[in-house]
N, C-alpha and C positions, 0 to 999 in steps of 0.2 A: 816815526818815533825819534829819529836821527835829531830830525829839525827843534823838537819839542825839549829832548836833552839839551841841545847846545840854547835853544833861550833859555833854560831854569841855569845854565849853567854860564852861562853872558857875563859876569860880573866876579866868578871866580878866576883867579890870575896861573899862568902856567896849563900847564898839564896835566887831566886827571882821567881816572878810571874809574868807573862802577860797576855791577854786575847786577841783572835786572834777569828775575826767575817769573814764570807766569806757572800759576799754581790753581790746581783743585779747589774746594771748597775745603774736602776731608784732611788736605795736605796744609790750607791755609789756617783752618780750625785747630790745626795738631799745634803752627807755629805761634798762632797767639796764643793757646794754654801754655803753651812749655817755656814762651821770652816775656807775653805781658801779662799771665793767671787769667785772660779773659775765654769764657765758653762760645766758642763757636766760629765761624771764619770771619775775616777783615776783608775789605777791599785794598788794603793796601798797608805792609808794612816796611819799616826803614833799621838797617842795621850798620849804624855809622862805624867804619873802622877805626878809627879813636884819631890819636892827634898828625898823622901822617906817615910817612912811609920813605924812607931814602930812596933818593932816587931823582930823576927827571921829572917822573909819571906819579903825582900821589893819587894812592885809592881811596876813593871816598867814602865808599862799602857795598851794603847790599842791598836791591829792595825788590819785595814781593808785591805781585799781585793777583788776584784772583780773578781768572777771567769769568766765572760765571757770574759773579757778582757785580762784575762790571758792565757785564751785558743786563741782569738783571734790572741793578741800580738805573742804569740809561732809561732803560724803559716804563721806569717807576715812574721816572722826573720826566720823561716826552722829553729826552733832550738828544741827542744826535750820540750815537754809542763811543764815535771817534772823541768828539769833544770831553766826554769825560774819561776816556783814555789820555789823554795831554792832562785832562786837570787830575789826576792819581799821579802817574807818572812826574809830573810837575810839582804835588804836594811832596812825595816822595825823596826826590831829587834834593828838594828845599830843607827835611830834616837831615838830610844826610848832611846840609850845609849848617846845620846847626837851629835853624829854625824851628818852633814848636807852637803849641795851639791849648797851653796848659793855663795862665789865665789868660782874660779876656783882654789885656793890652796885648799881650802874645799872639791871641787869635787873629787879633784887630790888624797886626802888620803884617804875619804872615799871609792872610787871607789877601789883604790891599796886594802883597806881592804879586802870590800867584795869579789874581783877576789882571794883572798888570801884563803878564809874561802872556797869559790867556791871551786877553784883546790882542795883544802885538802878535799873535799868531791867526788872528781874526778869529778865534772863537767867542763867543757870551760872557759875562761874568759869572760864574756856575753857582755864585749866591744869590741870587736875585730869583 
């Protein structure tokens, strides 16, 4: 997971921190009702600390993920469980940089991104 932080993290300058919780379904379902009004768990959410942090070290924030659903989702798509751990982890990583997937030009570079950081790590492009 080390190696998958420092690619999504490659192009950010200095020093930073984040803090990465691996959660339930009941525990993940609680945090999207209560940050995004949505019913039921996520595979993955992002909780950007805002504009930075004094200091050497800025923190970037927070992000969750649900392992059951990430095991689940793998197996939906027949794609390798580890691979779509890098690409959560990886989408993750990239809101915390400010990146989002809310219109479709949005989508279009964040997605190019992460397929990018993917391959370089030798995994698939996970849209395809």
């Amino acid at each position: 997971m080390v190696r998958w932080c420092k690619a999504a993290l490659a192009e950010v300058g200095g020093s930073v921190q984040l803090s990465l919780r691996i959660v339930t379904e009941a525990e993940s379902a609680e945090l999207n009702g209560r940050f995004r009004g949505r019913a039921g768990p996520t595979n993955v959410l992002s909780f950007p600390y805002g504009d930075g942090h004094p200091g050497k070290t800025r923190f970037l924030g927070d992000i969750v993920i649900c392992a059951p659903l990430v095991k689940a989702q793998a197996a939906a798509a027949h794609r390798p469980e580890d691979a779509h751990w890098a690409h959560l982890l990886i989408h993750g990583i990239l809101h915390l940089q400010g990146f989002d997937h809310e219109t479709d030009q949005d989508a279009r570079v964040m997605e190019a991104r992460e397929t990018r950081i993917l391959e370089g790590l030798g995994f698939a492009d996970p849209y395809r």
